[in-house]
Each structure stands twice: as C-alpha cells, then as structure tokens.
C-alpha positions in Angstrom: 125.1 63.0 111.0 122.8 62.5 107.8 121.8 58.9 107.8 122.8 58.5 103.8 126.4 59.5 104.7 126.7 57.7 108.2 128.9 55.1 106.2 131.0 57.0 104.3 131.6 59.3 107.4 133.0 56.1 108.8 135.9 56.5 106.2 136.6 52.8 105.9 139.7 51.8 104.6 140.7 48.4 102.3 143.7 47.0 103.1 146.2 47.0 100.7 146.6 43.1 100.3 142.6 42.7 99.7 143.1 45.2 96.9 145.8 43.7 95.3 144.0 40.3 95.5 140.8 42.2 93.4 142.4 44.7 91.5 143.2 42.4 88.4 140.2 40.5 88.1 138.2 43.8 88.3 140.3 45.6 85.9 140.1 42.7 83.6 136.6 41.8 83.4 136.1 45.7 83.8 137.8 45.4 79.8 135.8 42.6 78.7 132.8 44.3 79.6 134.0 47.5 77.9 134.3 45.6 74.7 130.3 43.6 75.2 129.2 46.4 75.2 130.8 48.4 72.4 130.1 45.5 70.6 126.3 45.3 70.8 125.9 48.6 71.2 122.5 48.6 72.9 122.8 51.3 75.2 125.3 53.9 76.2 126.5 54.5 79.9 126.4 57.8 81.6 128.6 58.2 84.7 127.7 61.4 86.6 130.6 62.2 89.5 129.6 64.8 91.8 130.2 65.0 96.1 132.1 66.9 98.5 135.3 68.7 97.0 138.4 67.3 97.9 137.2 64.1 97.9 139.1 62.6 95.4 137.0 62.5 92.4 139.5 63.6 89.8 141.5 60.8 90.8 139.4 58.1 91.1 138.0 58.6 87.6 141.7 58.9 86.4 142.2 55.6 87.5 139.0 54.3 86.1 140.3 56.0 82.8 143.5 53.6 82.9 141.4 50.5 83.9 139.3 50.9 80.8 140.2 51.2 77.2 140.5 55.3 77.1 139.6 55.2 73.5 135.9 54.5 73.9 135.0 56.5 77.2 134.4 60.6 77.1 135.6 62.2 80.1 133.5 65.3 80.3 134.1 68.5 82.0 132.3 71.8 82.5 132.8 74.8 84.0 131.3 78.0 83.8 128.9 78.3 80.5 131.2 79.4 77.2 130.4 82.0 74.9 128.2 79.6 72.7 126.6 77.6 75.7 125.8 80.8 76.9 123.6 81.6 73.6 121.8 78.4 74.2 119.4 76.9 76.8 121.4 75.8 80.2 120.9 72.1 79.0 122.5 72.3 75.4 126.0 71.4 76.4 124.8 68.3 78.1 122.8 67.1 75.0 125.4 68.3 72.4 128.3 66.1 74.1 125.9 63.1 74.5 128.4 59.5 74.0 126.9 57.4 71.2 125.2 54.1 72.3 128.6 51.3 73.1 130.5 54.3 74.7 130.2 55.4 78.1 130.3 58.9 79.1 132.0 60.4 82.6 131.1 63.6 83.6 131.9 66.3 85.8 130.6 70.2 86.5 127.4 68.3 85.5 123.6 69.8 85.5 123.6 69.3 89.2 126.0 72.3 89.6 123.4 74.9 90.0 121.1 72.5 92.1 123.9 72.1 94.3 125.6 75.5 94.7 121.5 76.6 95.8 121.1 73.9 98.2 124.5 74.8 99.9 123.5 78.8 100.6 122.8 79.9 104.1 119.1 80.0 103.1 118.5 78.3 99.9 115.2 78.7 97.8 113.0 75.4 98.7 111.2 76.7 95.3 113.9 77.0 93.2 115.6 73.4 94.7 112.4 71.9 93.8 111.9 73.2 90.6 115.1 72.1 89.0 115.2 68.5 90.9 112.2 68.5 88.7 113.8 69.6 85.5 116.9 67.1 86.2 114.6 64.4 86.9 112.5 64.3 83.4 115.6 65.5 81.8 117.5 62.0 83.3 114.2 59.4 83.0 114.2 60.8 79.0 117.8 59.8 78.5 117.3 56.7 80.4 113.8 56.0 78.3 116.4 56.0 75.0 119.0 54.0 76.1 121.0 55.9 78.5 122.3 54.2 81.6 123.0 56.7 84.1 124.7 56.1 87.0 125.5 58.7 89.2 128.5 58.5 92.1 128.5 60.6 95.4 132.1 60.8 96.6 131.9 61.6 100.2 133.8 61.4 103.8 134.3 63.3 106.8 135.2 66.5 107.5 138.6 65.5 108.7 139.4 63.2 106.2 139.2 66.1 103.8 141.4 68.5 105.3 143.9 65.5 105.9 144.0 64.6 102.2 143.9 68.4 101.2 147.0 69.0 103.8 148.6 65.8 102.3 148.5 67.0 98.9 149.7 70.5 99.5 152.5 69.2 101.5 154.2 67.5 98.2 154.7 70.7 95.4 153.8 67.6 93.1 150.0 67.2 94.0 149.4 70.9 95.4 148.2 71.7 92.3 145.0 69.0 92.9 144.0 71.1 95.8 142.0 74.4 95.0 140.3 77.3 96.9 137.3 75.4 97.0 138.5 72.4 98.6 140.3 74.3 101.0 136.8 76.2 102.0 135.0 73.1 102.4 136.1 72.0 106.2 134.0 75.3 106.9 131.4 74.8 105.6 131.1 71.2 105.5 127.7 70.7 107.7 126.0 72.9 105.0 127.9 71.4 102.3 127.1 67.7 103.7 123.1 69.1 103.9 123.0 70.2 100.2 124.3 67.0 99.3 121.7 65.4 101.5 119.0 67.7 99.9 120.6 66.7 96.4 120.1 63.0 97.2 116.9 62.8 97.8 115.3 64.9 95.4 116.5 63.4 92.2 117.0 59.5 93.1 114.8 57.8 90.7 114.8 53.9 89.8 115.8 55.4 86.1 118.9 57.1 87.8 119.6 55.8 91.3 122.6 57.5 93.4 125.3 55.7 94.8 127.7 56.9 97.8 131.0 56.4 97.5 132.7 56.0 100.8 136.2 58.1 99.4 138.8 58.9 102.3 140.5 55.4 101.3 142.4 55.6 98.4 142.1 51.8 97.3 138.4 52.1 98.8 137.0 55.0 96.6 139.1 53.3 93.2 137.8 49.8 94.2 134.3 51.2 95.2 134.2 53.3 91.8 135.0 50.7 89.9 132.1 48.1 91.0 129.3 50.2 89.9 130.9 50.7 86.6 130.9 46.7 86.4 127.8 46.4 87.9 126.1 48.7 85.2 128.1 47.2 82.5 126.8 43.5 84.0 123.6 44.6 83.6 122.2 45.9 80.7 118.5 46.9 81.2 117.8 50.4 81.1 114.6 50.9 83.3 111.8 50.7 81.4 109.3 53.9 82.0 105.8 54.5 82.1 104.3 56.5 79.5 103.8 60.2 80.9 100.9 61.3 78.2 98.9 57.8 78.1 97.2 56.4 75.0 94.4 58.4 73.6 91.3 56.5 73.4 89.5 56.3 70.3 89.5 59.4 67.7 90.2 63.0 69.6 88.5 65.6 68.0 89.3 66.9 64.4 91.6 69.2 65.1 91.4 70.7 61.5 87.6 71.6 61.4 87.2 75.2 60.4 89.5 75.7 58.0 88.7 77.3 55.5 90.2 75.8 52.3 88.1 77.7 49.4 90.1 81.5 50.9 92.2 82.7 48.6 94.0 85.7 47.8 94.2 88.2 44.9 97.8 89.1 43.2 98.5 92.5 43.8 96.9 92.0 47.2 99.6 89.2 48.0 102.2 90.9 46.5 101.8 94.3 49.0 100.8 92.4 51.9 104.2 89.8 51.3 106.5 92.8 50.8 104.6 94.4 53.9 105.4 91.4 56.3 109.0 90.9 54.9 109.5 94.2 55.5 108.4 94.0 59.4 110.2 90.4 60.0 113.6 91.6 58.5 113.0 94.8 60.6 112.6 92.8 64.1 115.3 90.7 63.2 117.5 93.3 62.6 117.0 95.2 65.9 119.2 95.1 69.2 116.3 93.3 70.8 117.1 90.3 68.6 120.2 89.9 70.0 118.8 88.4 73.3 116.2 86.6 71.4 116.4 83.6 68.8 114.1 82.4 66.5 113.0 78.7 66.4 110.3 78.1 63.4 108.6 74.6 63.4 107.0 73.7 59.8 105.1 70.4 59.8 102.3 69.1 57.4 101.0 67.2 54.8 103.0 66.4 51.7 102.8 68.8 48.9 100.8 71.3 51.0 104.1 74.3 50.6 106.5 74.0 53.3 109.3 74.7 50.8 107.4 77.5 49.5 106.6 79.1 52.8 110.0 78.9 54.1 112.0 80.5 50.9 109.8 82.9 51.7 111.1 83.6 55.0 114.5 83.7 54.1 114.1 86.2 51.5 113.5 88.7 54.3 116.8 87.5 56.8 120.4 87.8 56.0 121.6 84.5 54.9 124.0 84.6 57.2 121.7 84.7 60.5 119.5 81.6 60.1 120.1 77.9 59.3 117.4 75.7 57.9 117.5 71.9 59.3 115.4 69.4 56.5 114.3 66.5 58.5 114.8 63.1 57.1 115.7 59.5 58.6 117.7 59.7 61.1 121.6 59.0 60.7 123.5 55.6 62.2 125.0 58.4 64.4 121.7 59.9 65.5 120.5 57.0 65.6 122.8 55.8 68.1 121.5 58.6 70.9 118.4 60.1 72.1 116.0 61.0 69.5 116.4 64.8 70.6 119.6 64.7 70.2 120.0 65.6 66.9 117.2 68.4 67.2 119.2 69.9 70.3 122.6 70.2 68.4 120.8 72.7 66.0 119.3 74.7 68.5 120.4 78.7 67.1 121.7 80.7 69.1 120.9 84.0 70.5 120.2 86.4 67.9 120.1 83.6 65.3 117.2 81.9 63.4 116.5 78.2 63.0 114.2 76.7 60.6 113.2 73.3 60.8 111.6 71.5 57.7 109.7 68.7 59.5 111.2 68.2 63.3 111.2 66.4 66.5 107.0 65.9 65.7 108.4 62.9 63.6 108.0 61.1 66.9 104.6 61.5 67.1 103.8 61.4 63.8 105.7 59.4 60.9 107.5 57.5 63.4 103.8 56.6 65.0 102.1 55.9 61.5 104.7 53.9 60.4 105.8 51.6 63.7 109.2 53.2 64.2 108.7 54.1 67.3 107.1 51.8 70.0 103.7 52.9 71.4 105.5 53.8 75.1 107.7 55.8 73.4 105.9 58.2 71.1 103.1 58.9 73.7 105.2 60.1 75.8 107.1 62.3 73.7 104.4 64.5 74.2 105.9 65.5 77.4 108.8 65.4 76.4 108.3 67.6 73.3 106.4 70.2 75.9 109.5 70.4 78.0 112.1 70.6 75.4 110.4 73.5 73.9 109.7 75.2 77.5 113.3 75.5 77.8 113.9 76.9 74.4 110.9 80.0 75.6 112.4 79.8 78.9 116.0 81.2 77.4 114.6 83.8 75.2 113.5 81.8 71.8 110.5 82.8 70.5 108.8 79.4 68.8 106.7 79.6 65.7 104.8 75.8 65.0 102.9 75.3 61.4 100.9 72.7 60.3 100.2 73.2 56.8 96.7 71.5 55.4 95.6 70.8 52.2 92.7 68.5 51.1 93.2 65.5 49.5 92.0 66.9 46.1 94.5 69.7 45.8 97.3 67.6 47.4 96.7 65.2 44.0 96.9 67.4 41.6 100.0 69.2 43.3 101.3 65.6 43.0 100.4 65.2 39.4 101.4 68.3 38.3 105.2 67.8 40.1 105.7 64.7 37.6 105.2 66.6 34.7 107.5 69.3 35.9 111.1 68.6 35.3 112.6 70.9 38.2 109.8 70.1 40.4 110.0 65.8 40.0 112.5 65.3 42.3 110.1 66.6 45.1 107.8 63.9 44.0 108.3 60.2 45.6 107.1 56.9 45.8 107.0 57.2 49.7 104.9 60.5 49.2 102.1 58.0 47.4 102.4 55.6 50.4 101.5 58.2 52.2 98.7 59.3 50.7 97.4 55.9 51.3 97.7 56.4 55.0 96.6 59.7 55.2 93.5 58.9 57.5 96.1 57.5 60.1 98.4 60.5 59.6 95.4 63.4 60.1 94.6 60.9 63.5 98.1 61.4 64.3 98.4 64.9 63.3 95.1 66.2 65.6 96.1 64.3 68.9 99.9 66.0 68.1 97.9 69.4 68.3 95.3 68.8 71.4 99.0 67.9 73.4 101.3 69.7 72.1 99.5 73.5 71.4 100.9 75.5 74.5 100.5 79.3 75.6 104.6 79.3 75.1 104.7 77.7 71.9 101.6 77.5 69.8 100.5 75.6 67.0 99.4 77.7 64.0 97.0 75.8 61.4 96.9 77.1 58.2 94.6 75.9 55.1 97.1 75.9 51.9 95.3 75.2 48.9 95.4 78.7 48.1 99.6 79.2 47.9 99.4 82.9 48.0 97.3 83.2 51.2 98.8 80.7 52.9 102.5 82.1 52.4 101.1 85.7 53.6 99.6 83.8 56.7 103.1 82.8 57.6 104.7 86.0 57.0 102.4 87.9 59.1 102.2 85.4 62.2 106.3 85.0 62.2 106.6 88.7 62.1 103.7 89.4 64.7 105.1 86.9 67.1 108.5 88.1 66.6 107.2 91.8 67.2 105.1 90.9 70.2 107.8 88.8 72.2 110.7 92.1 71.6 107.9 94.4 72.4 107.7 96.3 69.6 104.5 98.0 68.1 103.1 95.5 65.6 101.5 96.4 62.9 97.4 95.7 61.9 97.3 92.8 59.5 
C-alpha cells in the first residue's frame, strides 16, 4: 500500500454525533471567514479537487458550496478543451477563469488532468511526467508569488470502498446518475490508478502549493475533512513568500543598445517600394492555410516618442481588420489589479490564425513597474522567468512571437516631444508623465538592457531597432514580421 494513502485506505469513519456536535461551529466560522476575507481582499483562494473517481468529490464540494456564501466562490469545471481553448495554449482556460483576490476559486478537470491520465498508462513516459510536474509547478509557485492561495485536496479510499459507494448509488435511480463509466472502471484499475496518484503527489508538492489527502469513504469524514482545510487556509493568510528565480543583477550589465546605428536613414521612393514590398509578403502569409495553425503575437516596447504607433498602423494596413486585435498597455485596472499580473496579458492571447498586437506589454514588470517602485524587487526579478515561460508556451502552441524595442536618442526623442505640442492632432500623445520620464531615462535604458540579456530567447527574440530615422525603422519592422512569419510556415522568404 503507498505509504501517503495508508490512512485514507483505512476509510475512517466520524460518527454521526461528533459531527453534529462540529458541524455548526465549522460552518459558522467557515462564513465569517468567507466574509474577512472578501473584505480585505489580500489574496484569493484556489481549491484544486482532484483523486480517485468515485470518491465523492462532487459531493463534498457541493456541500462546501452550501456551507459558504455561493455568491463569492467559482466552482470551476473542465472537460475536454472547447473550440476556443483549443485555439489557445493548454494553460489559457486556467488563467482566463482566474477568481479575483477576496473570492476563492474550486476547481475540477484541473491542469493535472493530462499529468494524471500519463501517470495512470500501463507504461507512462517518466519524461513526459516530469516535464509537466515541472510546468504545473512554476505555473502554481507564480500564482502563489501574486496572491493566490492554493490548496489542493486528494480524495482518496480503498478499493472497496469505491465499488460500495458506486453500488450504493446505482442501487437508488435517484443518485445513479453521480456514477459514470469511469468510476465504474476504477476498481480495475485501482493499483495503477492509486500509483499515478502517488506519482502525482510527489512530483508537484511544493511549500507554495502543498497536497492534502482527504480520507473520503465516510460521508461526514470527507465533508468534515474538506471543510478544515478550507478554514485552515482562510485562518491563515500568508501566501508563501518565494525566492527570486532570476536574482538581482549586480552593477550595470552591458549596454545592450551599442551598435546601433542611429544616423541610417532611408530615401522616399526607396521606403515606399520596399513598405509596399513587405506588406505585400505579410498580408500574403497571413492569408495562407498555414496561418490557420499559427497565431501571431507582436511585442512593441520602447522609449517614448521613438514610433510604436507609427510602426504598428503600419502593420495593420497589410491584415484584415477583422483578424488581429491591438491591446495598448496602460495601468492596470482595479480588476486586474486584483489577480496575477499575467492575467490580463493571458486573456488577450489570439487565437489560432489570429494576430495580437501589444502596445507596451507584460515587460511593464520589468520595466516601468521596476523604475517606478511598483513592483517589489522579488517580484520583478523574477518575472524574468516567468516572462520566459509564458512566452515558451505561446511558441510551444504554434504562435510565432515578434519582440521590438524601439530606440531613439535623447536628442531626436526632444524634438519629437516639442514638435507633438505644437501639433494639434498630435498633443494628446504628449504628457506630463512622458517628461518624468525623460528624467529617468538613465534608469529606464538600465532597465531596458538587463530586460534584453534575460529575456532575448532562440523562441522568441528581441529585435532592436534604431528609430530616428521613421522611414527605416517602419521598413525594419515590416520585413522582420513578414520574414519571421514566412520562416516559421515554411514558406520561401523573400531577400530583403
């Protein structure tokens, strides 16, 4: 018998007296915890219910529904991927349906359903088990790094304790319906099943998101059980604090911006048959079958006035309105403020055969939120990491990332600046917090070069590009967006 399950194999029972005697005071201070919480809204809670089938899970968590106030807890069930999860990396659902901070969050058919279903083959892949224990595990210590509470329930009991409650429930037309094809497999296969679990266990308990076995052939045990660790993570509110996984860089990193050449520029009727040239290959690729089982994430980051705008209605001249979206960064919202900081990034992820364009983007972290003290130092160094893997899993599902940084000296940036004052339709871009700024711009280029030596990978590469000269710098990103749109379908590219 696997020593983690010895217990629960046991199938204690709690008499029915003991449980009347705790149920109220449980349930009520269950409530009054509810309510602390929504009320300082520090940290949301994150209840992941997974374990042997049959074992009551659905019902225990329907209890735990009725014991707290329904209205502020999001009971959360997937199945097989939809239509639009499918267009999206495996992970999207997860993050979309994220409860705000002051709400907890139960849910079932969670990310450990593929981990699971490859532990329990007849030979599973030790490769592929390892590889997404990994995933799950820096997916789980980011959430609990910003303020997610995870705790994650095991429901388990013997072998014959599962085919009595299955039998029990099939024997009353009223509950047959809670017993399904799986259940009704599991006494089979329940050493393999038990081993999985095991396997499960052990690879992805973390002090960030422990597990807990719940011993479940008892009725009043698994309710009574349940509903403790739901206390005992409302009781306590600290979310484990994490170590940094990118640590401070010491002193100044290299300029990552030497080389550029900033006095290039570019005659008119050379940019005017070299723009219609790339617009003409971009809106191609895009158009092709291959796109459909691609998507198109472009990243555009850089100094103030240096022509993101510019750059980007450039782009969309060459797509079909209807294919892309463009996301403009600003402050965050109360609500995204009330969840990971990825959040909002992951809920505009495009789908296959789509095109997203992001006007500043999760590099805020590392960057303005750095400059500024918005974000602790903990936090945005190790962002990096977690920046790496969140754009890993875009590549790994068939997006094909584009990342500029646009540069401009400090000369050309003033007299863009001066010049947008005295422009009616161009003032608004112009504002006081773009002359602060300026001010800081030696902390922002530090910021900017040790974003680029950790974040410039072979799957999604930084692109520098000098920008005093508008015309060049537009071409530039025409011609790298179409090249590394044409290179990841396979298609001939064309000589720049």
């Amino acid at each position: 018998m696997t020593p983690m399950f010895e217990d629960a194999e046991k199938d204690p029972v709690l008499d029915s007296a003991v449980f009347e005697l705790e149920e109220e005071p449980l349930r009520t201070e269950l409530v009054l915890r509810q309510y602390e919480l929504l009320k300082r809204a520090d940290r949301s809670i994150l209840v992941v219910v997974a374990g042997i089938d049959g074992a009551g899970k659905g019902s225990a968590v329907n209890l735990l529904n009725e014991w707290l106030d329904p209205r502020h807890v999001r009971t959360l069930a997937f199945g097989p991927a939809d239509e639009q999860e499918a267009a999206r990396p495996a992970m999207w659902r997860y993050w979309y349906n994220l409860p705000a901070k002051g709400h907890i969050g139960i849910v079932f058919g969670s990310w450990y359903a593929p981990l699971i279903a490859q532990a329990a083959r007849k030979k599973p892949d030790a490769e592929a088990v390892d590889a997404m224990a990994a995933a799950i595990t820096r997916f789980e210590s980011m959430l609990a790094a910003d303020g997610v509470q995870i705790v994650k329930l095991w429901f388990h009991l013997s072998k014959e304790a599962q085919q009595a409650r299955c039998d029990e429930l099939l024997s009353n037309p009223d509950t047959a319906w809670r017993v399904s094809d799986i259940d009704l497999k599991v006494a089979r296969k329940f050493s393999r099943l038990r081993e999985a679990g095991r396997a499960t266990i052990t690879a992805t308990h973390t002090d960030a998101a422990p597990w807990v076995v719940i011993p479940s052939a008892d009725a009043r045990w698994r309710i009574a059980a349940t509903a403790r660790e739901i206390l005992k993570a409302l009781r306590h509110s600290d979310v484990p604090t994490l170590s940094p996984a990118a640590g401070p860089t010491r002193g100044r990193v290299k300029n990552q911006f030497a080389g550029l050449d900033y006095s290039a520029c570019l005659d008119k009727d050379e940019y005017e048959k070299r723009m219609l040239r790339g617009m003409a290959r971009l809106g191609r690729a895009v158009r092709s079958r291959d796109f459909g089982n691609r998507s198109l994430v472009l990243v555009f980051e850089g100094d103030d006035a240096a022509g993101k705008g510019g750059s980007i209605r450039r782009i969309t001249r060459a797509l079909d309105a209807r294919q892309y979206g463009i996301m403009s960064v600003a402050a965050p919202t109360d609500e995204e403020r009330a969840r990971p900081y990825l959040w909002r990034f992951w809920r505009q992820i495009p789908a296959l055969g789509r095109i997203g364009i992001f006007d500043r983007s999760w590099y805020g972290r590392v960057l303005v939120e750095r400059v500024e003290g918005l974000a602790a130092p903990g936090d945005w160094q190790r962002a990096y990491s977690e920046i790496e893997d969140f754009e890993a899993q875009l590549v790994a599902h068939g997006a094909v990332v584009v990342k500029f940084w646009l540069s401009i000296t400090q000369q050309e940036q003033l007299k863009r600046f001066h010049k947008r004052e005295k422009t009616p339709f161009k003032a608004f871009k112009i504002t006081e917090e773009d002359w602060r700024n300026r001010k800081k711009a030696p902390q922002y280029r530090q910021a900017a070069s040790e974003m680029l030596l950790h974040t410039n990978t072979s799957a999604a590469p930084w692109h520098v590009v000098a920008t005093n000269d508008k015309r060049l710098e537009r071409v530039t990103v025409m011609e790298t967006v179409a090249q590394a749109l044409e290179r990841a379908l396979g298609h001939d590219a064309e000589e720049d």
